[in-house]
C-alpha positions, 0 to 999 in steps of 0.5 A: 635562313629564308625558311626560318623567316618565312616561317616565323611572318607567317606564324605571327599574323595567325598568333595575332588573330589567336590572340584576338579571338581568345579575348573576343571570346572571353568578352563574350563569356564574361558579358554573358555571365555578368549581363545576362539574368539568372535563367535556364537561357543564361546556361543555354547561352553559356554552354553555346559559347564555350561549346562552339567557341568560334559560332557560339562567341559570334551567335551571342554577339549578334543576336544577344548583345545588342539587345540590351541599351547602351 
């Protein structure tokens, strides 16, 4: 009974975090197509994120996003 327990808490938090960054990274796709101009660096943006989903969704974030205003 404990094993089930233990198994099913500790799978939850990983599901959580799944879930988050499976919409952190579709935030940052949809952002990239929707904001960025049409330009070979708009595909290059595209093709780092769903190539390097955990770096690519990160890279985009920080260095592309704030670019812009607000």
């Amino acid at each position: 009974m404990f094993d089930r327990l233990n198994s099913f808490l500790c799978s939850v938090p990983g599901s959580v975090l799944n879930l988050l960054f499976l919409a952190f990274w579709l935030w940052m796709l949809i952002d990239c197509l929707m904001n960025q101009p049409s330009s070979p660096e708009k595909i290059v943006w595209v093709l780092v994120i769903i190539l390097l989903p955990c770096l690519g969704a990160l890279l985009y974030f920080f260095l592309k996003k704030p670019k812009r205003p607000i």
